[in-house]
N, CA, C and O atoms as a DFTB+ gen file, in Angstrom:
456 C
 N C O
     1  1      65.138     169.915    -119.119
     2  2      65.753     168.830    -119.849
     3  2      64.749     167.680    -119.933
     4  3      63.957     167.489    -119.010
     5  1      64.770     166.802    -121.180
     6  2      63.532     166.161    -121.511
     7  2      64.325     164.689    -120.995
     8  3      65.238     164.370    -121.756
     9  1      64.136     163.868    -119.960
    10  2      64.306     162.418    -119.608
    11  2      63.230     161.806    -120.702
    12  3      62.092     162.213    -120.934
    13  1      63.906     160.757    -121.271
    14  2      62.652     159.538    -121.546
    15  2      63.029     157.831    -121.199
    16  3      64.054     157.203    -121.462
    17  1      62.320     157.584    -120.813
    18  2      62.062     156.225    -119.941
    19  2      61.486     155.355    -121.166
    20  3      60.646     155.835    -121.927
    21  1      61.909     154.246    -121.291
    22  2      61.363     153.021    -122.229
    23  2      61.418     151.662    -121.216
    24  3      62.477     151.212    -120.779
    25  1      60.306     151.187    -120.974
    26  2      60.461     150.283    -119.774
    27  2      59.607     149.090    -120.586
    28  3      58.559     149.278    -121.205
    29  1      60.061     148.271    -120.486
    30  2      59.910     146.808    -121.342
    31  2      59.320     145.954    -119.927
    32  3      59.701     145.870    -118.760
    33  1      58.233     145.409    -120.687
    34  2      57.084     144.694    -119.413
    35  2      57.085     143.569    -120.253
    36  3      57.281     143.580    -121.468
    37  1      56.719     142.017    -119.113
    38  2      56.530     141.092    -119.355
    39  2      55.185     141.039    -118.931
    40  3      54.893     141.672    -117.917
    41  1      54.132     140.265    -119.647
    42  2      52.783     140.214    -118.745
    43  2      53.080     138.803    -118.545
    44  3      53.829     138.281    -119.369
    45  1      52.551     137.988    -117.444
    46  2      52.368     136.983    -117.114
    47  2      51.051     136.172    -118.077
    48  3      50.006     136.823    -118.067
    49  1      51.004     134.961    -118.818
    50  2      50.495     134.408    -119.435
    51  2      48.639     134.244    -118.284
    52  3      47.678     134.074    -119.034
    53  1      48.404     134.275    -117.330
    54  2      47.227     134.439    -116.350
    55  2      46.850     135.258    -116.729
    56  3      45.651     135.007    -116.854
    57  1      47.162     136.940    -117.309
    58  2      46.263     137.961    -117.773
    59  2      45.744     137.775    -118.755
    60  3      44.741     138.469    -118.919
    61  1      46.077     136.867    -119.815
    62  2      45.351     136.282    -121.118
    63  2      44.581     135.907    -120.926
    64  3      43.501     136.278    -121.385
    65  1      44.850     134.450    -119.704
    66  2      43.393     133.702    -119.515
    67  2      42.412     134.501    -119.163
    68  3      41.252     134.113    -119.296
    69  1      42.772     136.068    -118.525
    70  2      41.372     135.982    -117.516
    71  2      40.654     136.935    -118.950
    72  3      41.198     137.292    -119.995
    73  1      39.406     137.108    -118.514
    74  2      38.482     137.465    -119.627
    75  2      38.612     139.143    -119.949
    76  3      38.961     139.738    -118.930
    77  1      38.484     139.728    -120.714
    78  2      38.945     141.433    -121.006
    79  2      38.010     141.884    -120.212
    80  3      38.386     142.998    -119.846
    81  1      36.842     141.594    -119.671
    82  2      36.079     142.478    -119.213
    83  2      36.770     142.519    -117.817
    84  3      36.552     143.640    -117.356
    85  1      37.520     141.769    -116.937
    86  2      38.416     141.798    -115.715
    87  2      40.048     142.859    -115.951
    88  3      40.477     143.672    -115.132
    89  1      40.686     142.499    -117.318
    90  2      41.852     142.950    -117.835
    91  2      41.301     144.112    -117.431
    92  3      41.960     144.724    -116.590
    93  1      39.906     144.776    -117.914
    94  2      39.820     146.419    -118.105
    95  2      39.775     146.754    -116.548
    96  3      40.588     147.640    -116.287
    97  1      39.229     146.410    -115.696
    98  2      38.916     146.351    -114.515
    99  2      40.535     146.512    -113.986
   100  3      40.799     147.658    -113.621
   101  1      41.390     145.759    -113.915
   102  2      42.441     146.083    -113.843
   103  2      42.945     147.607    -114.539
   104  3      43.053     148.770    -114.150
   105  1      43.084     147.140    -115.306
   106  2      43.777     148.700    -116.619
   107  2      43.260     149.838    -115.855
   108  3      44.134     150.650    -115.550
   109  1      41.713     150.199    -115.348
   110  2      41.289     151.118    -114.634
   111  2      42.144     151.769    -113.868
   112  3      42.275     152.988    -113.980
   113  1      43.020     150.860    -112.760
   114  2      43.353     151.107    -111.838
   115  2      44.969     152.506    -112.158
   116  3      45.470     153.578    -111.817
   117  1      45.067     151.168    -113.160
   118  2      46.722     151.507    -113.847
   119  2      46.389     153.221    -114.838
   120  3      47.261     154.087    -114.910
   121  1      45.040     153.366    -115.466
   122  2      45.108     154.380    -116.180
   123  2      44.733     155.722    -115.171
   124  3      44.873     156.936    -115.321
   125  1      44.193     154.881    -114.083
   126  2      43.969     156.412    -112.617
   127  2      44.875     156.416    -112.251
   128  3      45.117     157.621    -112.322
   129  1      45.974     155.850    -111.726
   130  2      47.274     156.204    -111.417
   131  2      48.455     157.483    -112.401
   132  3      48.934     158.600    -112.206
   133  1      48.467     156.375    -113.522
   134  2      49.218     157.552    -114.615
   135  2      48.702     158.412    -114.870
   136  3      49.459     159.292    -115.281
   137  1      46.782     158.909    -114.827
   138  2      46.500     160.274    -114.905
   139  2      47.154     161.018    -113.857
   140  3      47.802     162.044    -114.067
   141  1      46.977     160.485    -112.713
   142  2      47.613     161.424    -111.725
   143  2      48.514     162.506    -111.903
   144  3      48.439     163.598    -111.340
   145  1      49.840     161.932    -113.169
   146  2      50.639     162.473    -112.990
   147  2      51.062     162.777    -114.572
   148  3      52.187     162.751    -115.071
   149  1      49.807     163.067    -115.178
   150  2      49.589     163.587    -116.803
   151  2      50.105     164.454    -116.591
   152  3      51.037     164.554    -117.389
   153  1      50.056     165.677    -115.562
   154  2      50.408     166.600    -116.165
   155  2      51.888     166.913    -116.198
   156  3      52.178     167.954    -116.789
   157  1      52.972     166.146    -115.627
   158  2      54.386     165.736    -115.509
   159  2      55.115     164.783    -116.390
   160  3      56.145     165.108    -116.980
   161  1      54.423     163.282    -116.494
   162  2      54.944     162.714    -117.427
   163  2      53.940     162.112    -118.395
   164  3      52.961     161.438    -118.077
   165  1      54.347     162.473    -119.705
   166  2      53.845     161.971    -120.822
   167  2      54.119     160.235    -120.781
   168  3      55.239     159.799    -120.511
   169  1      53.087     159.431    -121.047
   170  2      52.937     158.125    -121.248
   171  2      52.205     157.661    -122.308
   172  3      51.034     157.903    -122.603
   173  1      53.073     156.923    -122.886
   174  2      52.567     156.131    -124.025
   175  2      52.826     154.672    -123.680
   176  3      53.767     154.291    -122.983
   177  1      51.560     153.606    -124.437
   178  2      51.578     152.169    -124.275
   179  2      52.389     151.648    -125.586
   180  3      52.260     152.354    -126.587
   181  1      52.904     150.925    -125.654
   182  2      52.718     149.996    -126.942
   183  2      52.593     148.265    -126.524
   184  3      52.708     147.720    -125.426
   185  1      52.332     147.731    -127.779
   186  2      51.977     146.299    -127.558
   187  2      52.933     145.326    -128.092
   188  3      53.342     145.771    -129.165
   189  1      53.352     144.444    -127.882
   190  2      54.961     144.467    -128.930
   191  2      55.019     142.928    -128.675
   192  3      56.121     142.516    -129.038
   193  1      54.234     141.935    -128.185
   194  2      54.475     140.529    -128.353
   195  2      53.990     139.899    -129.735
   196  3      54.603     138.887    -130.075
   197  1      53.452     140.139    -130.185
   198  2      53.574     140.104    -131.702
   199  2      54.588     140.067    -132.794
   200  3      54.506     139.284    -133.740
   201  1      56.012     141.358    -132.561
   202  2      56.935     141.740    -132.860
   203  2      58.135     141.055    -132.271
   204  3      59.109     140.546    -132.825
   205  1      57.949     141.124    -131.536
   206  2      59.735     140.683    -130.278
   207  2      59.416     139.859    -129.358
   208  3      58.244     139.763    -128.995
   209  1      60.189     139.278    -128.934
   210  2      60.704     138.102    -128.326
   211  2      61.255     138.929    -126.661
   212  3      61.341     138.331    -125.589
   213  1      61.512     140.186    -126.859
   214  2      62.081     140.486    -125.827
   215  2      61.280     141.196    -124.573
   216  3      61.874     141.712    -123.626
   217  1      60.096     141.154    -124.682
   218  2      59.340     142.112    -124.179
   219  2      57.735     141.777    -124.537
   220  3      57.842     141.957    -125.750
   221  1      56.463     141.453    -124.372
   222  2      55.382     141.801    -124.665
   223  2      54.864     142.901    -124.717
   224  3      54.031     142.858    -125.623
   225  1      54.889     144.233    -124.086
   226  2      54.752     145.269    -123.854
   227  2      55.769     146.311    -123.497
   228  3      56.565     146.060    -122.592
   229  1      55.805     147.289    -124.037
   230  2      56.512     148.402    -123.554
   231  2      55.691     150.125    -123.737
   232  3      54.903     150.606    -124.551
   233  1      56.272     150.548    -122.714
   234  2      55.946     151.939    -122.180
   235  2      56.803     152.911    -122.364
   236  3      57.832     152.811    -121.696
   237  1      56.690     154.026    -123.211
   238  2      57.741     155.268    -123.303
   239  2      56.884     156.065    -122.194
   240  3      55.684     156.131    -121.928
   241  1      58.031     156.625    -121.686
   242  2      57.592     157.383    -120.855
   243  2      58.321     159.087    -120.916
   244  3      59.372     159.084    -120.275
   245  1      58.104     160.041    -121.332
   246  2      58.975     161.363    -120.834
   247  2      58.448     162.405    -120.017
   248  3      57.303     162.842    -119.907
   249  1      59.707     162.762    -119.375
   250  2      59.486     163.930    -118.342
   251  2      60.672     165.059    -118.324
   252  3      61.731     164.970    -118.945
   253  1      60.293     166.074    -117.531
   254  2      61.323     166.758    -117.240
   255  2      61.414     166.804    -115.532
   256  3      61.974     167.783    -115.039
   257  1      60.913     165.842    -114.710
   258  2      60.424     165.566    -113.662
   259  2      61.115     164.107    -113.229
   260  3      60.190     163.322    -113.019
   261  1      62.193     163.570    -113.054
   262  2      62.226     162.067    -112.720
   263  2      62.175     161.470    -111.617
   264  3      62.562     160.308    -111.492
   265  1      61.810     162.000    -110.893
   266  2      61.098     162.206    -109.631
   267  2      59.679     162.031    -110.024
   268  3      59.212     161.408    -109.071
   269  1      58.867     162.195    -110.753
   270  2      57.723     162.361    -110.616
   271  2      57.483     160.693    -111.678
   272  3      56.505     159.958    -111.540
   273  1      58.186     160.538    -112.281
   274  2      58.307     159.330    -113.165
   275  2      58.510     158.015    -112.399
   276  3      58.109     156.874    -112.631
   277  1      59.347     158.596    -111.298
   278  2      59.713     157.533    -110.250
   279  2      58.494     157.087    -109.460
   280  3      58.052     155.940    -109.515
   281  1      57.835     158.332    -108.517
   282  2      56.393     157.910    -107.804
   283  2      55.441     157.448    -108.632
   284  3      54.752     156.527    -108.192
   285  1      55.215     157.856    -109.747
   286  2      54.237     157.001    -110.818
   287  2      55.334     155.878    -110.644
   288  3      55.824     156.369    -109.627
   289  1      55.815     155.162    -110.780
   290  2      55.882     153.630    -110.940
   291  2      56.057     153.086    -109.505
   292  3      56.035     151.869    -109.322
   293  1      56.234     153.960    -108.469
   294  2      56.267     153.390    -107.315
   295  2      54.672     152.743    -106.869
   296  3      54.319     151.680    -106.357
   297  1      53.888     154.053    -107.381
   298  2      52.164     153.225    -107.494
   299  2      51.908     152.462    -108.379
   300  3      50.989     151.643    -108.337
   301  1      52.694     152.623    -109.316
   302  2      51.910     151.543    -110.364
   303  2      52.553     149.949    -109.773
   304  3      51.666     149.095    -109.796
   305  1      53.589     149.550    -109.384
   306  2      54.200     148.840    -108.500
   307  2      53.179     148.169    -107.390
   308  3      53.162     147.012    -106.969
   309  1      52.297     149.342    -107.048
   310  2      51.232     148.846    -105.729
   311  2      50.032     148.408    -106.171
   312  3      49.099     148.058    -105.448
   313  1      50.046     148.424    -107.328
   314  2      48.592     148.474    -107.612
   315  2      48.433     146.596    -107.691
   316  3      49.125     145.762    -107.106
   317  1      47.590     146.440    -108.370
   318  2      46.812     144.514    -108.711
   319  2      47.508     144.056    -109.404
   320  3      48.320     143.142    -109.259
   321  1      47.117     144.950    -110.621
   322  2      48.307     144.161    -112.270
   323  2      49.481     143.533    -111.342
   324  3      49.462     142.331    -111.076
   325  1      50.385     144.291    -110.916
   326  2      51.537     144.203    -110.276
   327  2      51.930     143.880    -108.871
   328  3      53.044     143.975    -108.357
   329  1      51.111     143.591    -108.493
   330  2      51.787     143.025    -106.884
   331  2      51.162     141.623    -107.296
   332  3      51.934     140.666    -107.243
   333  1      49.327     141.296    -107.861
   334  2      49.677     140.054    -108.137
   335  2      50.015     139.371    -109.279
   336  3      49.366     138.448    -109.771
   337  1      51.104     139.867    -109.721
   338  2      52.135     139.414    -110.536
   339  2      51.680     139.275    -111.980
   340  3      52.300     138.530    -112.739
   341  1      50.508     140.038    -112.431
   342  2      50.583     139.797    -113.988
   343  2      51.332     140.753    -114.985
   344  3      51.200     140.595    -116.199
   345  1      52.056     141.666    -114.500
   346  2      53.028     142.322    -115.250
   347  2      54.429     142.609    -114.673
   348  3      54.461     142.293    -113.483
   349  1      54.989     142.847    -114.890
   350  2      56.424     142.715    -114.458
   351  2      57.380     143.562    -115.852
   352  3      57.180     143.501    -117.065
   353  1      58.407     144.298    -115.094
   354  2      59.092     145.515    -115.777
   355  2      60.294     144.388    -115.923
   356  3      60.772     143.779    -114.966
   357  1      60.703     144.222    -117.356
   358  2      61.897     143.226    -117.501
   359  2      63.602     144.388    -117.542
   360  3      64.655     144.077    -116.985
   361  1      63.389     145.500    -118.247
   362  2      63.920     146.400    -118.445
   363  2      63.961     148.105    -118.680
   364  3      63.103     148.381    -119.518
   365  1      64.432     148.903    -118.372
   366  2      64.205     150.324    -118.624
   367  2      65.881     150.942    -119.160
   368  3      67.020     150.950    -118.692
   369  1      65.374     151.287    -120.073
   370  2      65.984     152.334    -121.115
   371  2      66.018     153.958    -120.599
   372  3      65.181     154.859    -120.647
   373  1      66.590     153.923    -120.386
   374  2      67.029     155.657    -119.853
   375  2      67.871     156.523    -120.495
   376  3      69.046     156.656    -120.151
   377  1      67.222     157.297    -121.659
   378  2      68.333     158.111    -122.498
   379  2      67.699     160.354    -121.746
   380  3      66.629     160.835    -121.371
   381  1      68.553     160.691    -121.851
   382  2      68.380     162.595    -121.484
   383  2      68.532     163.003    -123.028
   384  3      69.652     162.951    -123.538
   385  1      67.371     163.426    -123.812
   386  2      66.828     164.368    -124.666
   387  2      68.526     164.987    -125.261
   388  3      69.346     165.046    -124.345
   389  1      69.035     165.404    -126.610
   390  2      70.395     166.030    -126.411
   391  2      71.007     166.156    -125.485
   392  3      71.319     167.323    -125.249
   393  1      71.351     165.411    -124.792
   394  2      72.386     165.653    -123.418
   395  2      73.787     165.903    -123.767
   396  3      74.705     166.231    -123.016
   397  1      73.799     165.702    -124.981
   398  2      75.755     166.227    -125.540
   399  2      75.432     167.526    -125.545
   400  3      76.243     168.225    -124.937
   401  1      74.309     168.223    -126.138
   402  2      74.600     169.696    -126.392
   403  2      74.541     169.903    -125.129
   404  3      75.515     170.618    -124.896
   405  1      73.903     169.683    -124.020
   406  2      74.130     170.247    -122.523
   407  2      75.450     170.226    -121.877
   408  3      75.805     171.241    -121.278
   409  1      76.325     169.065    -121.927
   410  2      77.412     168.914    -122.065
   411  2      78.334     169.947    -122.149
   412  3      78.796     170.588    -121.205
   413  1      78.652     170.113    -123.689
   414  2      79.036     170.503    -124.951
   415  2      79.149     172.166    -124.131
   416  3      80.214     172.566    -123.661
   417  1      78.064     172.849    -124.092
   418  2      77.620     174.738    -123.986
   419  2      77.865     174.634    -122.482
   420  3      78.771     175.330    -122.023
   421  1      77.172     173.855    -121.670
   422  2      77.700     173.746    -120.254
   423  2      78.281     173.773    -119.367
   424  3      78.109     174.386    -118.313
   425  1      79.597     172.626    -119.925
   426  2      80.624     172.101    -119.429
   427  2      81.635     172.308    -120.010
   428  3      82.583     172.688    -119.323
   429  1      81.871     172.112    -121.753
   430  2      82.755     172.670    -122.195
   431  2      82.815     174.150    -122.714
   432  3      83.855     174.561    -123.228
   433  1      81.657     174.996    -122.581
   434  2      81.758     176.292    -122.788
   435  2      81.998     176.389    -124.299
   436  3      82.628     177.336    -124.770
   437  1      81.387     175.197    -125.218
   438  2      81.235     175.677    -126.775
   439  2      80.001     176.016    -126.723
   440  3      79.182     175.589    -125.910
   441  1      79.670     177.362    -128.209
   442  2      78.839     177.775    -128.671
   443  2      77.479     176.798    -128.927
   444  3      77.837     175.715    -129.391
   445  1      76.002     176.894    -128.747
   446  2      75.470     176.348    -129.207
   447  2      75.372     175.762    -130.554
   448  3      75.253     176.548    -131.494
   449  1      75.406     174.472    -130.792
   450  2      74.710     174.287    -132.559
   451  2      73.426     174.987    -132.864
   452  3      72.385     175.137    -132.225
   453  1      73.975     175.500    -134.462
   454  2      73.011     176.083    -135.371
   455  2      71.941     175.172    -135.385
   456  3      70.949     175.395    -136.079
């Protein structure tokens, strides 16, 4: 079953100031972590303070693993960006891939949809 995670990040206005060649230095840390666990959950960035008001950044995330979605953010949690406080998770979106048809054939014992 396919989980996907949409987790809405605030960056703290201090990661602007500091200069990109430090940002990347950071990002390093954050893109060795989520390799870790490439081969479990798919991660995508987007950039979204431009767009919305509600969020500067957000992250889709899917797995069939949420457990494994969980320890990736438990490190990403430990890492610099985030303990000293230039990003911060404002919200997460948690929808299960068709979860009615699982339901549906599962639980109520109807036929799959065509």
């Amino acid at each position: 079953m396919n989980h996907c995670f949409v987790v809405l990040l605030e960056v703290h206005h201090s990661w602007l100031a500091m200069p990109r060649e430090s940002r990347r230095d950071y990002a390093a840390e954050l893109y060795a972590i989520i390799g870790k666990y490439d081969s479990t959950v798919h991660v995508r960035y987007f950039d979204a303070d431009a767009f919305s008001g509600k969020c500067t950044d957000f992250v889709v995330c899917e797995t069939s693993d949420p457990m494994a979605y969980h320890c990736m953010w438990e490190e990403l949690k430990d890492s610099k960006a985030y303990s000293e406080g230039y990003y911060r998770i404002k919200d997460v979106i948690y929808g299960i891939q068709n979860a009615y048809q699982a339901y549906e054939t599962g639980v109520l014992g109807m036929a799959p949809e065509i």
